[in-house]
KOLMI-641573 format. One line per 4 residues: number of its first residue (from 1); their letters; for each residue x, y, z of C-alpha. Coordinates in nm, 2 decimals, m for minus. Example, Ala and Ser with C-alpha at 12.3 -4.5 7.8 and 13.67 -1.06 7.14 Angstrom:
1) as) 1.23,m0.45,0.78  1.37,m0.11,0.71
// end
This chain:
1) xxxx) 17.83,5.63,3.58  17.55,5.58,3.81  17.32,5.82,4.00  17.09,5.60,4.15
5) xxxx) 17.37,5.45,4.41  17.59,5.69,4.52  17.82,5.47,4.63  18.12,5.68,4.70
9) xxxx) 17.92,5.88,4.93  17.83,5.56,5.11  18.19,5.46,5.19  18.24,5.84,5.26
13) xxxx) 17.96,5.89,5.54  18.06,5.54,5.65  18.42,5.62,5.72  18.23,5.96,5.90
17) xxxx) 18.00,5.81,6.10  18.31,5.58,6.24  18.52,5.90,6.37  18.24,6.04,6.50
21) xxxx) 18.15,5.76,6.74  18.54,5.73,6.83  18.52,6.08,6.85  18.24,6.11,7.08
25) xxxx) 18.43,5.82,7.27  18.69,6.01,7.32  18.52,6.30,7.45  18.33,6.11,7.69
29) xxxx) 18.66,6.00,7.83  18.81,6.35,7.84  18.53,6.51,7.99  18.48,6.23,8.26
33) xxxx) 18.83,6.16,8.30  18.78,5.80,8.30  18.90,5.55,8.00  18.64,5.28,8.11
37) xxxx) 18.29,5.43,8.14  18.13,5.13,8.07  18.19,4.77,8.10  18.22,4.74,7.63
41) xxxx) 18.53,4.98,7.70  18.70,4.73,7.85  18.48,4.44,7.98  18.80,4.28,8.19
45) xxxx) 18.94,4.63,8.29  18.61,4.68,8.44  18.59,4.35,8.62  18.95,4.38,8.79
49) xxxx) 18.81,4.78,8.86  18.52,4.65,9.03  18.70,4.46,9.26  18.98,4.67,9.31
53) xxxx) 18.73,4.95,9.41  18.58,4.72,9.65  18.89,4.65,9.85  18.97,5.01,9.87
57) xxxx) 18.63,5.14,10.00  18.67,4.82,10.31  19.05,4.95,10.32  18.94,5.30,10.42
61) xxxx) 18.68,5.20,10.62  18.89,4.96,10.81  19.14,5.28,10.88  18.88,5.45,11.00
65) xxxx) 18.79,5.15,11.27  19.16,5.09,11.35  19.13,5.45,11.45  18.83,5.42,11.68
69) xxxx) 19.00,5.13,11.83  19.29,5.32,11.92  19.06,5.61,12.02  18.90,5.31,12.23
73) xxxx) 19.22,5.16,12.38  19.34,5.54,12.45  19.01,5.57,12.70  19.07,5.24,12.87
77) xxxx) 19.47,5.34,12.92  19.33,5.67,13.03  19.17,5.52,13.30  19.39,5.28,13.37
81) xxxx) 19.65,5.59,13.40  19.43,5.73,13.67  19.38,5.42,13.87  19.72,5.39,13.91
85) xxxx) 19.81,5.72,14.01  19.56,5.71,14.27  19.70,5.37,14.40  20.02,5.55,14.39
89) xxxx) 19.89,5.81,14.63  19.75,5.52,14.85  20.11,5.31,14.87  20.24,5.68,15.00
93) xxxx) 19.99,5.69,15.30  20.02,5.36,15.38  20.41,5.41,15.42  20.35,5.71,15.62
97) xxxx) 20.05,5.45,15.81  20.33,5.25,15.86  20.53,5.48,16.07  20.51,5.46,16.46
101) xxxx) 20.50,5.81,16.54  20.13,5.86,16.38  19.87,5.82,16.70  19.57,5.66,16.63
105) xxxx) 19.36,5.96,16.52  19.62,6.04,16.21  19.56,5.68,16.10  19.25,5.71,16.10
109) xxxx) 19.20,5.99,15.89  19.48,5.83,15.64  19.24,5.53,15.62  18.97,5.76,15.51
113) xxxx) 19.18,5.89,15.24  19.26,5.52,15.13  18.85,5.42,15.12  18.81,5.73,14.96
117) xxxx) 19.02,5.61,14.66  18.90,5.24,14.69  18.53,5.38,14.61  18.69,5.63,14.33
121) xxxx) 18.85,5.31,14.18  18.55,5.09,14.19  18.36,5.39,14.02  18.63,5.44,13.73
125) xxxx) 18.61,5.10,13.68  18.24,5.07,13.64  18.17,5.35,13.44  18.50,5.38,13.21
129) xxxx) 18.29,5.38,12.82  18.38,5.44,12.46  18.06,5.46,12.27  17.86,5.39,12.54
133) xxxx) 18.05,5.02,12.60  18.16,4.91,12.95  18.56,4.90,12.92  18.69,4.78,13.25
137) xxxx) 18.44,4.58,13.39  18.49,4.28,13.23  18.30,4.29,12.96  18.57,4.27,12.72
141) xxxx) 18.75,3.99,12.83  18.79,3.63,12.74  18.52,3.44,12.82  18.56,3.17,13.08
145) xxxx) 18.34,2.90,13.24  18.36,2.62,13.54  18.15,2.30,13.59  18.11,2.38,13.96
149) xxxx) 17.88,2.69,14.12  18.09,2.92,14.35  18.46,2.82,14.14  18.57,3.06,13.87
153) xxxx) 18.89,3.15,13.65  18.93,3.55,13.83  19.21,3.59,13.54  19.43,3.44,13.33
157) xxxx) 19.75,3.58,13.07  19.73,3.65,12.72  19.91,3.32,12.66  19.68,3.09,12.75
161) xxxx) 19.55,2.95,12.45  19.14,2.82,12.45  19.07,2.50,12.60  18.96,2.28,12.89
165) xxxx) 19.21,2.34,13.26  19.07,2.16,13.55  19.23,2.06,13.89  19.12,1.95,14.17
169) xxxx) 19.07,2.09,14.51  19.10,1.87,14.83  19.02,2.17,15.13  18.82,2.48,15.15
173) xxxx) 19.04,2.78,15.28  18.94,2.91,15.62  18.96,3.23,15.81  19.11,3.27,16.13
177) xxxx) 18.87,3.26,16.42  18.92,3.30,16.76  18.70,3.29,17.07  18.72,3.51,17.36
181) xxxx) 18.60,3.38,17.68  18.54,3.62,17.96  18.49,3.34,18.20  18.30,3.42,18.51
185) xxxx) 18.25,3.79,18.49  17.91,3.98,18.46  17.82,4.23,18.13  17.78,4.47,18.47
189) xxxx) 18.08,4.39,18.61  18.33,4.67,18.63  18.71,4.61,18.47  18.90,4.78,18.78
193) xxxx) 19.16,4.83,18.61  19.30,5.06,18.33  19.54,4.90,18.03  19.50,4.79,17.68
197) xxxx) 19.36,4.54,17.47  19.58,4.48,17.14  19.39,4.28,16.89  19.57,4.21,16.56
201) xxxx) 19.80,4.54,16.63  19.47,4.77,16.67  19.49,4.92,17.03  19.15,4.93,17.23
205) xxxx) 19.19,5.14,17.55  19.00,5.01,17.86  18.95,5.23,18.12  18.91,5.10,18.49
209) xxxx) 18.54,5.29,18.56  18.47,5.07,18.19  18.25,4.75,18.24  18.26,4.37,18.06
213) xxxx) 18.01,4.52,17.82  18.19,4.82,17.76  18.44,4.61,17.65  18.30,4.36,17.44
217) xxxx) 18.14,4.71,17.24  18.46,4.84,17.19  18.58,4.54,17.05  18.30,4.54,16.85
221) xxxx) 18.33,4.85,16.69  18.74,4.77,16.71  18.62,4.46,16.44  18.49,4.66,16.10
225) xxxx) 18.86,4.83,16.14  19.01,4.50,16.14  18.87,4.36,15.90  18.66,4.07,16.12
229) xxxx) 18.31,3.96,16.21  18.20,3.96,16.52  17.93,3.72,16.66  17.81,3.69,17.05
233) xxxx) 17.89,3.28,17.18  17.79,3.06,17.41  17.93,3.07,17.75  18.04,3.42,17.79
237) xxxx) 18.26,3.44,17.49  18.29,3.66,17.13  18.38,3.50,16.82  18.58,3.67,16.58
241) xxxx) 18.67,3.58,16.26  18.84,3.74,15.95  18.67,3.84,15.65  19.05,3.71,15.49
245) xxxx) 19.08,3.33,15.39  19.40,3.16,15.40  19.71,3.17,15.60  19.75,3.50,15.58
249) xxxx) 19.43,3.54,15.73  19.52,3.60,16.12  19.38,3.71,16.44  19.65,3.78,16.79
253) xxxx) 19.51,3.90,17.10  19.75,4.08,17.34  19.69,4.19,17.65  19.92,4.47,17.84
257) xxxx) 19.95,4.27,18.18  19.84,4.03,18.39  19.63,4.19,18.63  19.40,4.36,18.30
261) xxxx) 19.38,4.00,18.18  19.25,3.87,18.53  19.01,4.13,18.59  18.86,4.09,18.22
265) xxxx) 18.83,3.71,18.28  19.00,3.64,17.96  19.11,3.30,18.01  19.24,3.22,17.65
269) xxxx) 19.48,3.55,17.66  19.83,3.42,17.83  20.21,3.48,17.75  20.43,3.32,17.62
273) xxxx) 20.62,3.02,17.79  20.90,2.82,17.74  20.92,2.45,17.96  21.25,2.27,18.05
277) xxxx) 21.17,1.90,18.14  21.50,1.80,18.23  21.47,1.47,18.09  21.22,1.34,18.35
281) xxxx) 21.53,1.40,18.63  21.39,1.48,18.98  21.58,1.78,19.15  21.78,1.57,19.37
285) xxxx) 22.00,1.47,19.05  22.31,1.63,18.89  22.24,1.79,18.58  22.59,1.62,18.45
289) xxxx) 22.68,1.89,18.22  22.91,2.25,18.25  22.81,2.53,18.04  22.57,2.85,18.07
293) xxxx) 22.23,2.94,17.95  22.12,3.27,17.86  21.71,3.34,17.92  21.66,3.69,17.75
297) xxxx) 21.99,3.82,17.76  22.09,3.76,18.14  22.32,3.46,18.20  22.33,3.19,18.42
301) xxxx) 22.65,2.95,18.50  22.57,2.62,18.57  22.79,2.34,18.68  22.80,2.00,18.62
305) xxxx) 22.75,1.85,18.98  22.46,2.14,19.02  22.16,1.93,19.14  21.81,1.97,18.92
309) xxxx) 21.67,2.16,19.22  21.98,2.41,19.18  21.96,2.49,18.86  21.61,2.54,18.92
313) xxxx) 21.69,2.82,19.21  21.96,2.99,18.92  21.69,3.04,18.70  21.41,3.17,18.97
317) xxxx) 21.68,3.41,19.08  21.71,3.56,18.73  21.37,3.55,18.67  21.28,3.90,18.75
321) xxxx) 21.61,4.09,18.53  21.49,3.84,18.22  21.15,4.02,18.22  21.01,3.65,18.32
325) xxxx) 20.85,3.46,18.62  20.83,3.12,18.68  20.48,2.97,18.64  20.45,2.70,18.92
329) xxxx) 20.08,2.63,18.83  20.16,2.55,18.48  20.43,2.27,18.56  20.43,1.92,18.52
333) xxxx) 20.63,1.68,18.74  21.02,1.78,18.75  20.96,2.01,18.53  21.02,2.44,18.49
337) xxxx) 20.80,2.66,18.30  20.89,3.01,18.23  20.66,3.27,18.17  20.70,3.68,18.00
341) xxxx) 20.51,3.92,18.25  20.35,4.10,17.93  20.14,3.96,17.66  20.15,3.91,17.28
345) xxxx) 20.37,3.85,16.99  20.61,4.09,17.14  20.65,3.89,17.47  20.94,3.68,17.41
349) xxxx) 21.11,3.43,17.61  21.43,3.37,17.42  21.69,3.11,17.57  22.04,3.04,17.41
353) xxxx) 22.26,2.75,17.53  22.65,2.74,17.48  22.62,2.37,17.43  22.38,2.14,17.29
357) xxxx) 22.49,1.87,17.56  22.39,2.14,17.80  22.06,2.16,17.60  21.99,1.80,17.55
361) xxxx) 22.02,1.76,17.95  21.77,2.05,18.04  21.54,1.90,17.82  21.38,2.25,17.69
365) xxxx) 21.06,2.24,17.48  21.01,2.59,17.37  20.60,2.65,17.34  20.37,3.00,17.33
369) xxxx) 20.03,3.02,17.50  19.97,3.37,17.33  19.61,3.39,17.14  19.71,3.40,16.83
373) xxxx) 19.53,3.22,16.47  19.58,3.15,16.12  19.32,3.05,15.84  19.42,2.82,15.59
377) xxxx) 19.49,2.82,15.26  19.29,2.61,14.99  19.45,2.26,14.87  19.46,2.22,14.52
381) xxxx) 19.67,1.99,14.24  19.70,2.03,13.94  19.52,1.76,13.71  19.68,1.59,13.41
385) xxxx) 19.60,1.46,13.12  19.52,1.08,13.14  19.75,0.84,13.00  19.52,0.53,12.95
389) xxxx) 19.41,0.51,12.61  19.08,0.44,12.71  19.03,0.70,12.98  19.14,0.88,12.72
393) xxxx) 18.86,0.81,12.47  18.63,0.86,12.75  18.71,1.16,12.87  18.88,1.34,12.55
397) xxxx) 18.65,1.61,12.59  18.77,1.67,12.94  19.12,1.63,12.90  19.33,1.88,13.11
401) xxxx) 19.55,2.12,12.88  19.83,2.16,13.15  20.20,2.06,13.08  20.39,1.87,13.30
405) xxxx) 20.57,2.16,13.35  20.22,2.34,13.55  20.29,2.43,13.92  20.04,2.50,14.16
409) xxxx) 20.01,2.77,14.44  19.75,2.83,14.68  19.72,3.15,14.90  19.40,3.18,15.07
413) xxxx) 19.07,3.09,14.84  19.29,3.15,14.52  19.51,2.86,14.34  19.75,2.99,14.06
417) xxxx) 19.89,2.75,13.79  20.18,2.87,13.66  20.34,2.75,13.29  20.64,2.83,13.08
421) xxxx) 20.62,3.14,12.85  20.41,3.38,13.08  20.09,3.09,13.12  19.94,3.19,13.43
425) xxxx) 19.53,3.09,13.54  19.39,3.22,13.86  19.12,3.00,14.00  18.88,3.10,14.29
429) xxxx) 18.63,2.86,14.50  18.38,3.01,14.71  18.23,2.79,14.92  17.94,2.96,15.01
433) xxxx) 17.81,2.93,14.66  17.89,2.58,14.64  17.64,2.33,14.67  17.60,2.06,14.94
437) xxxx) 17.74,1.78,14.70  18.01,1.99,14.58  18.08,2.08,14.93  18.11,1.67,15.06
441) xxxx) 18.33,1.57,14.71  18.56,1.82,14.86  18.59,1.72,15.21  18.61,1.37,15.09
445) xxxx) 18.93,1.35,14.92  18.91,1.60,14.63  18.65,1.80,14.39  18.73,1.81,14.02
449) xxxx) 18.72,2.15,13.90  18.71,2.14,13.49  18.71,2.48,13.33  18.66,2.58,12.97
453) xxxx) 18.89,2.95,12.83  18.70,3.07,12.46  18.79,3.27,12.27  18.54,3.47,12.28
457) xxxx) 18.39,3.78,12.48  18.71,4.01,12.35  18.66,4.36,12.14  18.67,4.27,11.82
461) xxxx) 18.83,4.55,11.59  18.75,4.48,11.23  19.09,4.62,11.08  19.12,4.45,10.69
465) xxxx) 18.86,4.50,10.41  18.77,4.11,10.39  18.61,3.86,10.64  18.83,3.74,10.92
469) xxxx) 19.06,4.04,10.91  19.03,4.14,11.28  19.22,4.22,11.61  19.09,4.13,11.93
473) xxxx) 19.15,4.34,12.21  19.12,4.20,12.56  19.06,4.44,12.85  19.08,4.25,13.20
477) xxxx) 18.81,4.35,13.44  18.99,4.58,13.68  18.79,4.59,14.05  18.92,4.60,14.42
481) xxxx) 18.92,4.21,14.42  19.07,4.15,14.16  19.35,4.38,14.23  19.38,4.25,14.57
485) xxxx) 19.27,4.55,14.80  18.93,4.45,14.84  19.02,4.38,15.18  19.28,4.57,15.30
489) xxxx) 19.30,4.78,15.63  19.50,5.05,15.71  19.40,5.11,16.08  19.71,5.00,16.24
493) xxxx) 20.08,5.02,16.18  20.09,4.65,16.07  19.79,4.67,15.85  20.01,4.96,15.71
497) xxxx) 20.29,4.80,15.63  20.09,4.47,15.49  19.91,4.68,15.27  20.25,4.77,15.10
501) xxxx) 20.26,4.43,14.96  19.89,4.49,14.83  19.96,4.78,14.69  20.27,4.64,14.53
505) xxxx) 20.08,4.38,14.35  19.78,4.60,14.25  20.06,4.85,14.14  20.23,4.53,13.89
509) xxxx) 19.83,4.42,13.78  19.78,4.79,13.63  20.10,4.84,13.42  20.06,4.50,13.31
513) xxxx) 19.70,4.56,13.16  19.82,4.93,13.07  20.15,4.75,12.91  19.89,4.50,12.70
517) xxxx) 19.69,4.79,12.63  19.99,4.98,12.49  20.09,4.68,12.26  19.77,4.71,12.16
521) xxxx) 19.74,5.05,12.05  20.14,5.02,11.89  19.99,4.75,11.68  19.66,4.90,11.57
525) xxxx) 19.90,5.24,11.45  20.11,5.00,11.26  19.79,4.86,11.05  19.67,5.16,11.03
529) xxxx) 19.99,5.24,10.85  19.95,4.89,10.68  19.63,5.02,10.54  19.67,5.31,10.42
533) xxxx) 20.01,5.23,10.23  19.77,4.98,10.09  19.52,5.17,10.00  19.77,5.44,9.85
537) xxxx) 19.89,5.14,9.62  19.56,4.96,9.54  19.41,5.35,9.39  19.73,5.38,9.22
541) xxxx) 19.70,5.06,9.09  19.30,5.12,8.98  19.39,5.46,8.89  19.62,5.26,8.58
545) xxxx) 19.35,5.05,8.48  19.01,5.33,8.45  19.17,5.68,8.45  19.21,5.85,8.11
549) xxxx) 19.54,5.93,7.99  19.49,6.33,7.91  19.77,6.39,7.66  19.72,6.09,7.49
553) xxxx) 19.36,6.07,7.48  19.37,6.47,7.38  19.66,6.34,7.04  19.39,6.11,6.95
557) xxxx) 19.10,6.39,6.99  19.29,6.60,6.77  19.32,6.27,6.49  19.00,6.20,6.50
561) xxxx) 18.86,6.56,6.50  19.11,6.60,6.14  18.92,6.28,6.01  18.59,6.37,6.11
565) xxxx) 18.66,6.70,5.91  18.83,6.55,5.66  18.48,6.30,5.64  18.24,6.55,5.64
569) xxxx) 18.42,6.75,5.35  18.47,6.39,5.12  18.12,6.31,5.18  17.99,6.71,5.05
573) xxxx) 18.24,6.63,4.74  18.10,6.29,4.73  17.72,6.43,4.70  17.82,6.68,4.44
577) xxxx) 17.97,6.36,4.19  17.58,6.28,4.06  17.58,6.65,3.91  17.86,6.54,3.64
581) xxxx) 17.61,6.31,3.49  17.40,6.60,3.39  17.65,6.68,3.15  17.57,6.41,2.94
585) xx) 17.27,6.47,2.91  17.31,6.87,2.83
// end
């Protein structure tokens, strides 16, 4: 027996100072509810933890920003919401425009209406924000770019995909311009004579005290209604042109009779006329045909040994009940020219024939001498790519992207290419911004116009909690122009009814933008969904690895509490053993 080494009350305190670190390990754990609390608990545990606790912490903040995006698409559908209601309101008044009972002053006050809710539109469109960001004037959509100054892509569908698009443009569009030439008469000159002056369906009333000057102002203050410039020309005349470009672009000048058009001096304003020739025949021939020809619903029987100079007389003598007269100054040699006694599109001189022998030997050649002009629309192909291998080397970084399958429209300034599967690109050449060069490639046989779509430019939404995870939200610029209403007039009852068509299309441009925008917002609701199912999983899933297991860390609290006891008590007992040795030496 030794007393020097105690050794049983070494193993004792050594077994005792083990449960009492597991012990206080376990408490730690109980008390912070976590089973690793530092990376020696579980050095992998904690690794997969770390990560794990990452993911979730991007996961909920990505929630949160698939929520502000829908907040963010919400605003711009808001808008868009509005806008449409308002060009709802603006179809409705341009229906009831269209009606011929309103007079004058009711159109005008519906056109005020209509610019009222142009301007509001322009407005809602400029200043629609989220978070102090721009929504709907452009700034969120695909960025776009063109070689050439004054040409640009105005829109373009979801399904175009990034790359170059080019074609080539062979003639400007135009606007319709016309030139009215009062002849001989004086600014002081007075009309003498009361009627109306119809220019592009807009009635200007001339009185017969007015003057030439008084009517050239009323025509000018007629022009900001219609839609057209109007400059002073040489040689008594006014030049008028549309703001419009293209075909649709159009300027008719009626005048209400003969004797207005006289006293005005308006040489360029005459009826419309239809000429028979009669094949060159002089009136002392037959016209060697039987049948009957109908000049604005009143007949006339002819026969075939009628001479050219008879049928001639028929005609005359029906002149008057057809609403027409026959205009000796305008014929030619053997010839017969018929002409309406009003002015304008409405002035018709409409001839049937119950044969086409009967035809074919009067010789008619229908023709109108009304004012009346048309722009014309831009000329545009589309490019493709080039076959030649070389020309392919050396241009590979302008290839063309279009399919064979591209076709091409033009309507005034604008060309469309249309693709399969909803492709559509909507170019638009100014040629006031174009420069001189630019200007003479065109007129000399064809401009190429490359342009380059990026992807770029959208709202990004950052939506996953790891680089890359994002949806891009593009927001078309919404404006007057783009819409097509820019330039639409609602002063007369056939501005009314054009503007239906306007409408129409602006109508179709916002619930497709508010049906992109919708998709949108259904597929930002679904990740946020995605998310937080995921995040619901992943904290589950961490939750398995670092959380303490109460009941079972609280069984092994209890065993380890026992041995500690247990320890403390062996190691007293163990300190007492020395004590026995002093009874050998008693």
């Amino acid at each position: 027996m030794r007393i020097n080494t105690n050794i049983t009350a070494l193993v004792a305190n050594s077994h005792l100072q083990a449960n009492d670190t597991m012990l206080g390990k376990t408490l730690e754990r109980l008390s912070s509810g976590y089973k690793i609390n530092r990376s020696a608990d579980d050095s992998a545990g904690m690794a997969i933890a770390s990560k794990m606790r990452t993911q979730i912490k991007g996961l909920d903040q990505a929630n949160r920003n698939a929520s502000d995006g829908v907040s963010l698409v919400q605003t711009a559908e808001g808008a868009l919401n509005e806008v449409e209601a308002m060009l709802q309101r603006m179809r409705q008044l341009a229906v009831q425009g269209a009606n011929g009972t309103n007079s004058d002053g009711e159109r005008k006050a519906i056109t005020e209406e209509i610019d009222a809710l142009k301007e509001e539109i322009e407005r809602i469109a400029k200043t629609t924000e989220f978070n102090k960001q721009p929504l709907l004037d452009g700034t969120q959509e695909r960025r776009r770019y063109t070689d050439v100054a004054g040409a640009e892509i105005s829109s373009l569908s979801d399904s175009v995909p990034a790359g170059y698009y080019a074609i080539s443009v062979s003639a400007f569009a135009t606007p319709a311009t016309a030139s009215l030439s009062f002849g001989a008469k004086a600014d002081n000159d007075t009309v003498d004579a009361k009627g109306v002056l119809v220019i592009n369906d807009y009635k200007i009333m001339i009185d017969s005290s007015d003057t030439i000057a008084d009517v050239k102002s009323k025509i000018v203050s007629a022009a900001n209604k219609l839609n057209l410039t109007v400059s002073v020309g040489n040689n008594n005349t006014l030049n008028l042109t549309t703001y419009e470009y293209g075909r649709e672009a159009k300027i008719n000048c009626i005048c209400t009779s003969d004797t207005l058009r006289n006293e005005l001096g308006l040489t360029n304003w005459l009826p419309r006329t239809a000429e028979f020739t009669f094949n060159g025949k002089s009136d002392i021939e037959p016209i060697g045909v039987d049948g009957k020809v109908t000049i604005n619903g009143v007949d006339v029987n002819i026969a075939a040994t009628d001479l050219i100079g008879d049928v001639k007389t028929k005609i005359s003598e029906i002149a008057s009940s057809a609403d027409v007269y026959r205009d000796s100054d305008s014929e030619k040699k053997n010839s017969m020219v018929l002409s309406t006694k009003s002015f304008g599109s409405t002035a018709t001189v409409d001839v049937l024939f119950d044969s086409t022998a009967l035809r074919n030997a009067m010789g008619m050649k229908e023709q109108t001498r009304e004012l009346e002009v048309r722009g014309k629309d831009m000329k545009a192909n589309v490019l493709v790519a080039p076959t030649n291998a070389a020309a392919v080397t050396s241009t590979a970084a302008r290839m063309t992207e279009f399919s064979n399958t591209a076709i091409i429209t033009c309507n005034g300034n604008k060309a469309v290419v249309r693709d399969n599967k909803g492709f559509e690109i909507e170019y638009m050449v100014d040629r006031k911004k174009m420069t001189e060069d630019d200007i003479k490639e065109v007129e000399n046989g064809g401009k190429e116009i490359l342009a380059e779509v990026k992807d770029l430019g959208m709202m990004t939404l950052h939506v996953g909690a790891n680089e890359g995870q994002i949806i891009d939200v593009n927001i078309p610029k919404v404006s007057l122009e783009t819409l097509g209403i820019d330039l639409m007039n609602t002063s007369t009852e056939n501005g009314c009814g054009k503007a239906l068509t306007q409408l129409d299309g602006a109508i179709d441009k916002i619930s497709s933008i508010r049906a992109s925008l919708g998709a949108y917002q259904n597929r930002l609701e679904s990740t946020i969904n995605n998310l937080s199912s995921t995040e619901e999983n992943m904290t589950s899933a961490i939750s398995r690895i670092e959380d303490t297991d109460m009941a079972k860390e609280m069984t092994e609290f209890t065993r380890l509490q026992v041995l500690s006891q247990a320890s403390t008590a062996m190691v007293a007992q163990a300190n007492e053993r020395p004590q026995t040795v002093l009874q050998l030496l008693s």
